[in-house]
DRENKOL-701128 format. One line per 4 residues: number of its first residue (from 1); their letters; for each residue x, y, z of C-alpha. Coordinates in steps of 0.05 Angstrom, whole numbers, plus 32768, in hexadecimal, padded with zeros to 4 digits. Layout:
BEGIN
NUM) A) X,Y,Z  ...
***
This chain:
BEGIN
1) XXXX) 7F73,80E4,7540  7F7A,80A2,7568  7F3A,8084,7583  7F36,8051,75BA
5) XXXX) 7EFC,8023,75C6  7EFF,8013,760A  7ED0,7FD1,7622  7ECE,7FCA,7664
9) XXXX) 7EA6,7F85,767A  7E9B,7F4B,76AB  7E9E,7F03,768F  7E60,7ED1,769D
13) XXXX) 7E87,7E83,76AA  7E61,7E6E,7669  7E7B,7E52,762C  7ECC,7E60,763B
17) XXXX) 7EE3,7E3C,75FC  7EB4,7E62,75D4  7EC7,7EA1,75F0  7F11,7E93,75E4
21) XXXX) 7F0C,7E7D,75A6  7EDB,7EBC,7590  7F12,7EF3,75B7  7F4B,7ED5,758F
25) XXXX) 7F1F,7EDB,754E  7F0C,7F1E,7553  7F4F,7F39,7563  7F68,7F21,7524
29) XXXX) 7F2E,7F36,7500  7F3D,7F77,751D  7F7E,7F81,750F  7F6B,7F71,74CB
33) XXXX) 7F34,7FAC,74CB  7F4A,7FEC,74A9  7F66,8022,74D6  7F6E,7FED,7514
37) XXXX) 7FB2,8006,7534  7FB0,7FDA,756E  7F8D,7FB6,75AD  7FA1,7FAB,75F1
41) XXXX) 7F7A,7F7A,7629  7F76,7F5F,7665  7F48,7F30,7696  7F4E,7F2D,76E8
45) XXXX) 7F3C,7EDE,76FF  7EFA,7F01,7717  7EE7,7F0A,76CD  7EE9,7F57,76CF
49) XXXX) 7F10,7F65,7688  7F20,7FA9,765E  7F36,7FA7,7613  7F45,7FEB,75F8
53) XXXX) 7F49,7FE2,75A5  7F68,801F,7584  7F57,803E,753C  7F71,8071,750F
57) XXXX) 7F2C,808E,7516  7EE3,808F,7523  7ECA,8078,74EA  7EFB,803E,74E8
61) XXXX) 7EE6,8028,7537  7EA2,8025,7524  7EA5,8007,74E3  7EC5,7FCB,750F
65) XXXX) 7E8B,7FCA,7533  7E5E,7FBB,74F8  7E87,7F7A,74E2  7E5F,7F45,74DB
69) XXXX) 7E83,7F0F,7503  7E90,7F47,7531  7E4B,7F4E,7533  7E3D,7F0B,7549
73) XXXX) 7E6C,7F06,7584  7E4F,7F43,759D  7E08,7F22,759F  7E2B,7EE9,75C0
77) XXXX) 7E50,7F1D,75EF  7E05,7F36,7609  7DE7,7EF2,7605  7E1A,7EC6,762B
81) XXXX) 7E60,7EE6,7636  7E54,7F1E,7661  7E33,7F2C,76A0  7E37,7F75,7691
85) XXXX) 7E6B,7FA1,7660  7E71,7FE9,7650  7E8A,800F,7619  7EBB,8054,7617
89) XXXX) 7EC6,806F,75D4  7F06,80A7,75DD  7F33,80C9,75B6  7F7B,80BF,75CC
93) XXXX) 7FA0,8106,75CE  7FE3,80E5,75EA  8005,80A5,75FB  8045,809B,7624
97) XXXX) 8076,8056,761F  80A0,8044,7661  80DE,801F,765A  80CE,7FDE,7635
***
């Protein structure tokens, strides 16, 4: 079973460097996580943004959530990031590919 973790969230116009420098960190600490299979993201110039991570299971998505540095960023995240975010956890029953 595939899980997706979906984070839907608004960006405040604080700290950009920071905030670049922390997204680019924790996707490679991610993709060094057991059971990360993937991640895929995007940001409007408005600062409305969804990153959907994917795992080769629960318990692998929310053991990513209980890294440490991962940990801090979120804090950061609620504290100075974001305006507002949300959070979908899903499994993923099927996935299509267009021509590429």
């Amino acid at each position: 079973m595939t899980v997706a973790v979906i984070f839907i969230s608004t960006r405040t116009a604080e700290d950009d460097p920071g905030y670049a420098n922390a997204a680019a960190r924790m996707e490679n600490l991610a993709a060094a996580q057991p059971g990360f299979l993937g991640i895929d993201s995007v940001r409007d110039a408005s600062g409305q943004g969804i990153t959907v991570s994917y795992w080769s299971d629960d318990a692998a998505a929310r053991a990513w959530k209980q890294v440490a540095e991962h940990l801090e960023a979120q804090r950061l995240g609620r504290e100075v990031w974001y305006s507002q975010y949300r959070v979908i956890v899903a499994e993923v029953t099927r996935e299509y590919r267009g021509p590429q």
